[in-house]
C-alpha positions as CSV (number, residue, x, y, z in Angstrom):
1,X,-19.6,38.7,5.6
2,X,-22.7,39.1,4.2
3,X,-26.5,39.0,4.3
4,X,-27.6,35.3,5.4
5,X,-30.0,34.4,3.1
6,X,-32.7,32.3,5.6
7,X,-34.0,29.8,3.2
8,X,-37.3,28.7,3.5
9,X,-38.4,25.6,5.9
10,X,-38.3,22.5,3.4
11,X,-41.8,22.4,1.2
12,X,-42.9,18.6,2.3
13,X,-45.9,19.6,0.4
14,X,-44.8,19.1,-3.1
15,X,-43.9,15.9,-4.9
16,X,-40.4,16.2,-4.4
17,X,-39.6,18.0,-1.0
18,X,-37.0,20.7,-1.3
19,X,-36.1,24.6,-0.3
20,X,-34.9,25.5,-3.5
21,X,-38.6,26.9,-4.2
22,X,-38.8,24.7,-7.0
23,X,-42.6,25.2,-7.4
24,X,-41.5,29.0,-8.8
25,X,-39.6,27.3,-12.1
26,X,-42.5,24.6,-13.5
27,X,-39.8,24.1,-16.0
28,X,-37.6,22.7,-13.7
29,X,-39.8,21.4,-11.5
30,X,-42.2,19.0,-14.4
31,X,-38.2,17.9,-15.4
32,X,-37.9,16.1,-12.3
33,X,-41.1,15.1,-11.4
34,X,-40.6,13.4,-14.7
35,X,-37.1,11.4,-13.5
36,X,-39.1,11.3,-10.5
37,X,-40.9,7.7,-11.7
38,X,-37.3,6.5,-12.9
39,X,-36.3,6.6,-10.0
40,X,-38.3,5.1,-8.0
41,X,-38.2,2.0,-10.8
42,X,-34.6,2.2,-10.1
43,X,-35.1,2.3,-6.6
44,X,-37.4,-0.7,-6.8
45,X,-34.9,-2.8,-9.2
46,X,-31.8,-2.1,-7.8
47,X,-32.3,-1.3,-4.2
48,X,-32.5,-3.6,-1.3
49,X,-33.9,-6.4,-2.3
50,X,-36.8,-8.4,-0.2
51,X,-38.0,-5.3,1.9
52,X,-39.6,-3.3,0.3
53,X,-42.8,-3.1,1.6
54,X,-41.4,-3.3,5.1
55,X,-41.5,-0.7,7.8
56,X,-38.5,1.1,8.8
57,X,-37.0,3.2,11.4
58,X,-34.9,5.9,9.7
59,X,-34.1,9.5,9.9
60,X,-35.6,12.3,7.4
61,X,-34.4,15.2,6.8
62,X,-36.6,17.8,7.3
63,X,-34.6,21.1,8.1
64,X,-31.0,22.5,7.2
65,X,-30.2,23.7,9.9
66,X,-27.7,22.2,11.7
67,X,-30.1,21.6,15.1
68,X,-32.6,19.7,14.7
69,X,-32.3,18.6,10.8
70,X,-34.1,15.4,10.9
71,X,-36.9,13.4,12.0
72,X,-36.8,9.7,12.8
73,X,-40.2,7.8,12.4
74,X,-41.0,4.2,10.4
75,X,-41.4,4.3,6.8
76,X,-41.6,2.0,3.8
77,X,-37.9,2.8,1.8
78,X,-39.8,3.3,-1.7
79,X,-42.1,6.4,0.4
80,X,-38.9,7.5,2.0
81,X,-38.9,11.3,1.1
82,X,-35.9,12.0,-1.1
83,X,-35.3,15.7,-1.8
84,X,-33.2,18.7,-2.9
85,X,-31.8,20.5,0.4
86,X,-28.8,23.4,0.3
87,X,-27.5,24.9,3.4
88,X,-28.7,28.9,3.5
89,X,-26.2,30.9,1.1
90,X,-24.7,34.0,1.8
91,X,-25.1,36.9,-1.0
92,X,-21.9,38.8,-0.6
93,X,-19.6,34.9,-0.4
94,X,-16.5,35.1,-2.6
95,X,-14.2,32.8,-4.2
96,X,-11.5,31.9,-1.7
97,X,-9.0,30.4,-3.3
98,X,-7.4,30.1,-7.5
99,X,-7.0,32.4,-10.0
100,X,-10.5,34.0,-9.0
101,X,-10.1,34.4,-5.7
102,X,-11.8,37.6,-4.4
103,X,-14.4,37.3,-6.5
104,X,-17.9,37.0,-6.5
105,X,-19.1,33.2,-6.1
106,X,-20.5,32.2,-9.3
107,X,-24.5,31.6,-9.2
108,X,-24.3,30.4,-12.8
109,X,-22.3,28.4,-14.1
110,X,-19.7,29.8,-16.2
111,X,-19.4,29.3,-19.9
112,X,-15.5,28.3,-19.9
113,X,-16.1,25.7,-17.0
114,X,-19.4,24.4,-18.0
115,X,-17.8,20.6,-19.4
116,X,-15.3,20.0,-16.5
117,X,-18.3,20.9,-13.7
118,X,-20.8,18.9,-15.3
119,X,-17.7,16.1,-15.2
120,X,-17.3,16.4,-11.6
121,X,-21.0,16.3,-10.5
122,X,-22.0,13.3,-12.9
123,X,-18.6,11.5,-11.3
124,X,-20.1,12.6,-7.9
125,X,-23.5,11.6,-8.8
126,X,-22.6,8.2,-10.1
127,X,-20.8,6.9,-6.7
128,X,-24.1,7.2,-4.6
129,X,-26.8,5.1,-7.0
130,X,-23.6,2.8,-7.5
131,X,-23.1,1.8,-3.4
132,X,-26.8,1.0,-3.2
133,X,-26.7,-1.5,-6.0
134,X,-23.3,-3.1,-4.4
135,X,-25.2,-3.0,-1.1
136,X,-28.6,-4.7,-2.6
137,X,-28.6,-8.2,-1.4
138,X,-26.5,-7.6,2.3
139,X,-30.3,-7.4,3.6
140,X,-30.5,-11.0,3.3
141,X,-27.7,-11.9,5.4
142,X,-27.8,-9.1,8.3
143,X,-26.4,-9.9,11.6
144,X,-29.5,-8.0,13.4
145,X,-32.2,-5.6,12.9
146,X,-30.0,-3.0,14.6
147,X,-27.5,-3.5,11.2
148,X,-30.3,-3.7,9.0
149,X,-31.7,-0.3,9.8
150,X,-28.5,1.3,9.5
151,X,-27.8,-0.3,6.0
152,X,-31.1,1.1,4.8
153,X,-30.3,4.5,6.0
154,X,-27.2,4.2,4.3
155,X,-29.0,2.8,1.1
156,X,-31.5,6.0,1.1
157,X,-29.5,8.6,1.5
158,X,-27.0,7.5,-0.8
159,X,-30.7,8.0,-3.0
160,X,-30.9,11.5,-1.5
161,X,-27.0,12.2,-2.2
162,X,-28.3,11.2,-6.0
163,X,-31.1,14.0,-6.5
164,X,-28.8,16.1,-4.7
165,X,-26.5,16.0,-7.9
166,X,-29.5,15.7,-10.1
167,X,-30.8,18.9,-9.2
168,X,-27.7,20.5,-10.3
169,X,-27.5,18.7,-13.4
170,X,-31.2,19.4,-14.5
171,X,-31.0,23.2,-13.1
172,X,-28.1,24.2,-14.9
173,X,-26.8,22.1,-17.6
174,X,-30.0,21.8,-19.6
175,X,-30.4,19.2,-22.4
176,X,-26.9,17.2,-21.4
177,X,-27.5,17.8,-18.0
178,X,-30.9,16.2,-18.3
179,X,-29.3,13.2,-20.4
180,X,-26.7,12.6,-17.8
181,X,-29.1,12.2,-15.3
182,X,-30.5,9.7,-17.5
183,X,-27.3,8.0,-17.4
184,X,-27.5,8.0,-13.8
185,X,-29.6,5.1,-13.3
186,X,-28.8,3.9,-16.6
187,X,-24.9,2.4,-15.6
188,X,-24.9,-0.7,-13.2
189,X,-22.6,-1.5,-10.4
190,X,-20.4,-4.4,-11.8
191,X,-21.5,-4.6,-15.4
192,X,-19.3,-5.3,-17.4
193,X,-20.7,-3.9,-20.6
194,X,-22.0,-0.4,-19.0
195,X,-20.1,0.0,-15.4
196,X,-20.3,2.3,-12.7
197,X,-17.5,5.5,-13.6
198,X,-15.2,4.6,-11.0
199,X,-13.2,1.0,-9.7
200,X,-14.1,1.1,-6.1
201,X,-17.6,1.3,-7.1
202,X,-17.7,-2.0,-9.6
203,X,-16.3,-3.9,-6.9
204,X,-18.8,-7.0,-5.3
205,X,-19.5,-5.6,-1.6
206,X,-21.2,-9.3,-0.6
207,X,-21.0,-9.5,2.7
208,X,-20.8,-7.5,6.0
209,X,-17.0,-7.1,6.5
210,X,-17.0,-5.7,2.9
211,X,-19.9,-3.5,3.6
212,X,-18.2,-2.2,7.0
213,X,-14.8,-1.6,5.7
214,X,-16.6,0.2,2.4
215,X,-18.7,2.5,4.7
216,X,-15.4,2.9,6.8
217,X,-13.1,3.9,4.0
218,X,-15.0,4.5,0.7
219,X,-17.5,6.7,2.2
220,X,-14.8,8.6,3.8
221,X,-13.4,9.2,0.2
222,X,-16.4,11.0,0.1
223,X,-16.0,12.6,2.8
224,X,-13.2,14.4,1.3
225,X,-14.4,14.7,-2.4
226,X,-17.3,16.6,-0.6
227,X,-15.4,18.5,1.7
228,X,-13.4,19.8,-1.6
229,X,-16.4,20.5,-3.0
230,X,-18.1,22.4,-1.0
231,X,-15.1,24.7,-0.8
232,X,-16.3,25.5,-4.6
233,X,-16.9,29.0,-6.4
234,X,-19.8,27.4,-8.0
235,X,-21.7,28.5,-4.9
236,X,-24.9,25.8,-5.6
237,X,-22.3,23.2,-5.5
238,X,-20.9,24.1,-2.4
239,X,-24.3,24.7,-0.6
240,X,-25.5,21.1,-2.1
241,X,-22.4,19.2,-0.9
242,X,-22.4,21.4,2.6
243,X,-25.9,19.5,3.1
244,X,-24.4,15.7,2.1
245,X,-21.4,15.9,4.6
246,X,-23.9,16.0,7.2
247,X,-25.9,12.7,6.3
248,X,-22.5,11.4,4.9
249,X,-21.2,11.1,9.0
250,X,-23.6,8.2,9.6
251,X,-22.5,6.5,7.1
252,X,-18.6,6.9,8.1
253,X,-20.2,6.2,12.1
254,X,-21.6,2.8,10.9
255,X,-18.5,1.7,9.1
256,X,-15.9,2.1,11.8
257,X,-18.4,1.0,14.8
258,X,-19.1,-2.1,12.5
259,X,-16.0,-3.2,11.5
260,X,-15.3,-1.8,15.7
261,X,-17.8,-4.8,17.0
262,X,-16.4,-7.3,15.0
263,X,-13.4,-6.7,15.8
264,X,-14.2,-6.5,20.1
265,X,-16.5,-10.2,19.2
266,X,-13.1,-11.7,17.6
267,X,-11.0,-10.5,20.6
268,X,-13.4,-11.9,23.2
269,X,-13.3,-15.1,21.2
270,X,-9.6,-15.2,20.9
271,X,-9.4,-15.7,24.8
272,X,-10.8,-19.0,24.0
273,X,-8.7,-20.2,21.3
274,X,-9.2,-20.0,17.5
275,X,-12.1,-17.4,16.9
276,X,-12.8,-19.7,13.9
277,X,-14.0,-22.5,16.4
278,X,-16.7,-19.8,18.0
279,X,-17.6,-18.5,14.6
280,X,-15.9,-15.0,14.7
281,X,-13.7,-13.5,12.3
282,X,-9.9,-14.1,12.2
283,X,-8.0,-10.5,12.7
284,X,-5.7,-11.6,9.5
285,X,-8.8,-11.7,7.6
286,X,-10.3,-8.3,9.0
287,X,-6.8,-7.2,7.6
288,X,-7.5,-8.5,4.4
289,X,-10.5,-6.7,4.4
290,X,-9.1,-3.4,4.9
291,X,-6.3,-3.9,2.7
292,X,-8.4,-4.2,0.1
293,X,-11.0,-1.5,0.9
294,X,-8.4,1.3,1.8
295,X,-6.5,0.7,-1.2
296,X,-9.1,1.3,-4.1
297,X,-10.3,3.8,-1.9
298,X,-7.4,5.2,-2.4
299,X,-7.3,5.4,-5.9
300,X,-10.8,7.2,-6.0
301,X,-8.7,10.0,-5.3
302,X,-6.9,10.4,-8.8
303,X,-3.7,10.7,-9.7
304,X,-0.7,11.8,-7.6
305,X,0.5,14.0,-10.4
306,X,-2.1,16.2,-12.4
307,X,-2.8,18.5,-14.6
308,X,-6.6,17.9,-14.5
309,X,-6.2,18.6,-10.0
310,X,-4.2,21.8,-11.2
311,X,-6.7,23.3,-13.0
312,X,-9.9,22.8,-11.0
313,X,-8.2,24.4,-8.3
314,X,-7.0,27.1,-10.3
315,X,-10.1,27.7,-11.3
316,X,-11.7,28.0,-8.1
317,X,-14.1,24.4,-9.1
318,X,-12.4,22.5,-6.0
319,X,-10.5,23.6,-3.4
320,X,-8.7,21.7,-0.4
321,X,-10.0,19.9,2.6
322,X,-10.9,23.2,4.8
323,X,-9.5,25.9,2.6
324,X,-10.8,28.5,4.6
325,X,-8.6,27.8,7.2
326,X,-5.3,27.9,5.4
327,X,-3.1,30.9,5.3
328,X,-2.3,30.7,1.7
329,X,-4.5,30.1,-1.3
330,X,-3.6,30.3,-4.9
331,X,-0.9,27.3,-3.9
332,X,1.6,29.3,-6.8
333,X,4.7,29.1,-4.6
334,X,4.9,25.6,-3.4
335,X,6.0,22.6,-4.4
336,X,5.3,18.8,-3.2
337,X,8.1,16.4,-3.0
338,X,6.5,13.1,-4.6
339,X,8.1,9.6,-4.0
340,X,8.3,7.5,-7.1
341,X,9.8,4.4,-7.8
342,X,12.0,3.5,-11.2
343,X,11.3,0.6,-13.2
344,X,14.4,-1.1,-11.5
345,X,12.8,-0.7,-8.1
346,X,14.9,2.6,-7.0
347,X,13.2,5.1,-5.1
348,X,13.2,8.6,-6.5
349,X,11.6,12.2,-5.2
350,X,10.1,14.1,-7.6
351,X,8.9,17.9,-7.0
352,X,6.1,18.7,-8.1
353,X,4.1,22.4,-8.4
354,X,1.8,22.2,-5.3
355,X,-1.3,22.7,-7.6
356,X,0.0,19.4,-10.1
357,X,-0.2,17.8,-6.6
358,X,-4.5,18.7,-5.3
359,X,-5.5,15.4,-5.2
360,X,-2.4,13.6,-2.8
361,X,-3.4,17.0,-0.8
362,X,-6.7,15.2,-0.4
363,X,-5.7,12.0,0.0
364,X,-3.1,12.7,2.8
365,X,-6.0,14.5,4.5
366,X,-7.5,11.6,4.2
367,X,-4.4,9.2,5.2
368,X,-4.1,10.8,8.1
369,X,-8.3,10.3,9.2
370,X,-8.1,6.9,8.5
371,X,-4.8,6.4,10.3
372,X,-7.1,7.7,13.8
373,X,-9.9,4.7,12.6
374,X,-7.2,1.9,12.9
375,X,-5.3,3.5,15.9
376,X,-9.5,3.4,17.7
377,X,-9.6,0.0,16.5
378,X,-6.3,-1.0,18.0
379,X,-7.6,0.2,21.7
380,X,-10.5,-1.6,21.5
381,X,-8.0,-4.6,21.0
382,X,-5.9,-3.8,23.9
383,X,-9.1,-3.0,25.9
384,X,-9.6,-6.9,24.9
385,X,-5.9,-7.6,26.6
386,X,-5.0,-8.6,22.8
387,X,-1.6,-7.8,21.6
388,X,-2.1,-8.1,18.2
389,X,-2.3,-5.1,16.0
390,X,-4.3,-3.9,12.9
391,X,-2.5,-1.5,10.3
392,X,-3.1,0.8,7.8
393,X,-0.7,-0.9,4.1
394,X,1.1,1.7,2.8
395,X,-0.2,4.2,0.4
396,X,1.6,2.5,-2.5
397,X,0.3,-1.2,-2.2
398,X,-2.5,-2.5,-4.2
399,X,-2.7,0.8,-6.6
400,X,-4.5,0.4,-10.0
401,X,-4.3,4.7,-10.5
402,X,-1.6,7.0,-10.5
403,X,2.8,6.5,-10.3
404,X,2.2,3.3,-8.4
405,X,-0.4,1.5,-10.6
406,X,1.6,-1.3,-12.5
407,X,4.3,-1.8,-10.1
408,X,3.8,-4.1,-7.3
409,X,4.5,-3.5,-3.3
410,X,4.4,-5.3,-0.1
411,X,1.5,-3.8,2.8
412,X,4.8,-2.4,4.3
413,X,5.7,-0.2,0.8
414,X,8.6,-2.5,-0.4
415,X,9.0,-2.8,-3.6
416,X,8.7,-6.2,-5.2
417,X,8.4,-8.2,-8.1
418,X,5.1,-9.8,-9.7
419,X,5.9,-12.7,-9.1
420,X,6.2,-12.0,-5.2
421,X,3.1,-10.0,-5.3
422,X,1.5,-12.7,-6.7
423,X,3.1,-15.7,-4.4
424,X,1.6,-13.8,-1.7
425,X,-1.3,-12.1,-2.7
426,X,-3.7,-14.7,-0.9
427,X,-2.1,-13.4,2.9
428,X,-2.9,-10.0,1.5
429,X,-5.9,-9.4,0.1
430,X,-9.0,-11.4,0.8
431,X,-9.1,-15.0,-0.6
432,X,-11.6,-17.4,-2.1
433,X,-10.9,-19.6,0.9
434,X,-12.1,-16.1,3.2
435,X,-15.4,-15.7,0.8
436,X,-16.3,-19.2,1.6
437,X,-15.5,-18.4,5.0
438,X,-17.6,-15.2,5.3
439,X,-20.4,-16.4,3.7
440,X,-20.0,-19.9,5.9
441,X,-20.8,-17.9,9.0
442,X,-23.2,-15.0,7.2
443,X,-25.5,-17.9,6.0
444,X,-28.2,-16.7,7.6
445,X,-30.2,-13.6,9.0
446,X,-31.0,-12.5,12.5
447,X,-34.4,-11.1,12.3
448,X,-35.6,-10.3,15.7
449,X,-34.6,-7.9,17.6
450,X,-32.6,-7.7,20.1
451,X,-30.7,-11.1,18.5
452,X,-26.9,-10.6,17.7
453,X,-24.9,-13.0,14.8
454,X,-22.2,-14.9,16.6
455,X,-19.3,-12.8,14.8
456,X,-20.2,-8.9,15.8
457,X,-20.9,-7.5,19.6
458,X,-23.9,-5.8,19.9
459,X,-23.4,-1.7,19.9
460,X,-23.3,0.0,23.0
461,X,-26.3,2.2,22.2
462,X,-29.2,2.1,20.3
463,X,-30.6,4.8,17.3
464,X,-32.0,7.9,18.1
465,X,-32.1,6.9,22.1
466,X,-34.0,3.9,21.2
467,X,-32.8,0.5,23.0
468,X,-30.6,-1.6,21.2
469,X,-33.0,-4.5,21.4
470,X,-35.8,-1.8,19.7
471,X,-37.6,-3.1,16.3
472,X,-35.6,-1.2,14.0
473,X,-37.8,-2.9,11.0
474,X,-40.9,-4.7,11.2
475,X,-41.9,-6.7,8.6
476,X,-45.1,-6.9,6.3
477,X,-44.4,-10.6,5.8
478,X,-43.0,-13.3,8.3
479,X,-39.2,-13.7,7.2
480,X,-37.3,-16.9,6.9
């Protein structure tokens, strides 16, 4: 190994922190301090809405290393100090895997890649503005302050994850890098007419469950997007994405202790009879719920068989989850054996190169995670002495991407018709009748602190060794 290249303490005297010594390219540096004041106007349009001008407890990162890399300390969310922060780099790194492995990690970004990297960052980019404005109104509606903090953090550094790709795009992509960061806050969660890039992404996150079992399982989509990108040979990439796996953990922590307490309120609940009685939320509906969420998550990874996953990894842009750590890395020799299903219904394996196959690589790296996140949940249910069981649906249900999208399967991975799918659709995936539900017991916030909704448990600890009962937000203005 190399030199380590000790990058400077983060500048928190400039407009836009950072440890990329922006102040030595003004260039640069007057480009984003003009998209600076968009977003922010973003930020103030399409963030959470109702707060703010309130005073919140949240972390700050303020250090890369990976002691000691943040502060916690109140703040109001539009002064919430967004920045551009890459792990230290090492001079001598390499490319480890693809046709260029061996050599030297590219610092530029080269001419032959230039349209499929700028691709991948503004597809990157565009996930993190879009989960803020899905998450905009769950303020309104939050079960206690502890919940409210945590969405905000969420909400802001899904705003840091932003500039993090922004950098990239103004620092080495010029003129169409600076008009995709335009685009950027130009696209809206949802809209019709100028949507978000990718499904999971357009879809209405309007109430808590939603929001836990997206933090849960589309965040840790990102997880693994990240984790292939920072395996890149673009070494800028691979340091900025290094950086957003380490804020990205909260938000995967949230998700799975969220959806966790509802879960440990609903068993308590079920003791006594129908948890609907007691307000709390059915398990069949918390089923529902992931259902839905793991299956679009799903399809964020791209299809099972591609050409486009071939040649990124090929060409060193994205490797595997943990790359370094395989034996084997220009993935020539191997095939993948790929169920498929004919039109008639009768399964079929197909083998496929290994490199036609990167992203189900990913996504059964990812399988496999979530498969420990239901199997935690399911303790926490026997803990309760309830002998019900949540699963994970089979890879296969609910696809809109890749060989499964257009066919139709059970949660079990049966093949069935659209008509079956459709007669029981309602027990599978969340219902009008579970909205009206949700929203029935979610009618109203809990705004002191220390005060729980009826349908979640209160966490064990609180944030930052603060008490659970602590005043995660205080408020400029009496709420309702």
């Amino acid at each position: 190994m190399g030199a380590h290249l000790t990058m400077g303490s983060i500048d928190y005297d400039s407009l836009i922190p950072n440890n990329v010594d922006l102040s030595t390219d003004r260039r640069l540096q007057r480009a984003l301090e003009a998209w600076q004041p968009d977003f922010i106007n973003w930020w103030r349009e399409m963030g959470p809405e109702g707060f703010q001008q309130d005073d919140v407890y949240l972390r700050t990162a303020t250090s890369v290393d990976k002691d000691g890399w943040a502060t916690f300390g109140y703040v109001k969310m539009p002064d919430y100090r967004w920045g551009i922060f890459l792990t230290p780099g090492d001079e001598d790194r390499k490319i480890h895997f693809g046709d260029h492995m061996g050599e030297d990690a590219w610092q530029q970004v080269p001419g032959e890649h230039r349209t499929t990297l700028r691709r991948i960052i503004v597809t990157q980019g565009d996930t993190e503005p879009a989960s803020v404005e899905q998450q905009r109104l769950l303020g309104q509606t939050c079960p206690s302050l502890y919940d409210l903090r945590n969405l905000f953090q969420v909400n802001v550094e899904e705003g840091r994850h932003l500039w993090a790709m922004v950098y990239l795009l103004h620092r080495y992509f010029g003129r169409d890098g600076r008009e995709e960061a335009e685009g950027l806050l130009a696209r809206r969660s949802g809209n019709p007419d100028s949507p978000r890039i990718l499904g999971a992404f357009n879809e209405p996150c309007d109430n808590w469950l939603d929001f836990f079992c997206f933090t849960t399982f589309t965040d840790r989509d990102g997880k693994y997007q990240l984790r292939a990108l920072a395996e890149s040979g673009f070494d800028p990439l691979a340091r900025t994405t290094a950086f957003m796996l380490t804020e990205e953990a909260h938000h995967m922590f949230v998700g799975q202790t969220g959806v966790g307490r509802i879960i440990e309120k609903t068993a308590q609940r079920m003791k006594e009879g129908d948890p609907r009685k007691f307000g709390a939320i059915p398990l069949d509906m918390i089923q529902r719920h992931i259902n839905l969420w793991y299956s679009v998550s799903l399809d964020l990874f791209g299809g099972e068989d591609s050409s486009n996953a071939a040649s990124f990894f090929g060409a060193g842009l994205k490797g595997r989850d943990r790359e370094s750590f395989l034996t084997e890395h220009t993935a020539l020799n191997d095939i993948y054996h790929l169920q498929k299903y004919r039109t008639d219904g009768t399964p079929e394996t197909q083998e496929i190169p290994l490199r036609r196959a990167m992203n189900e690589v990913l996504r059964d790296a990812y399988v496999e995670d979530c498969e420990k996140v239901v199997k935690a949940w399911n303790r926490m249910l026997k803990k309760e002495g309830c002998d019900v069981e949540l699963t994970l649906p089979s890879r296969r249900f609910h696809r809109q991407q890749g060989v499964y999208a257009g066919q139709h399967f059970s949660p079990a991975g049966d093949f069935i018709s659209a008509a079956q799918f459709a007669a029981q659709q309602a027990e599978w995936l969340p219902s009008a009748a579970d909205k009206i539900y949700l929203k029935s017991i979610m009618n109203r916030p809990h705004y002191k602190p220390g005060e729980f909704a009826d349908w979640i448990a209160p966490p064990k600890t609180g944030i930052n060794g603060q008490p659970v009962d602590f005043a995660y937000v205080k408020f400029m203005t009496e709420k309702a």
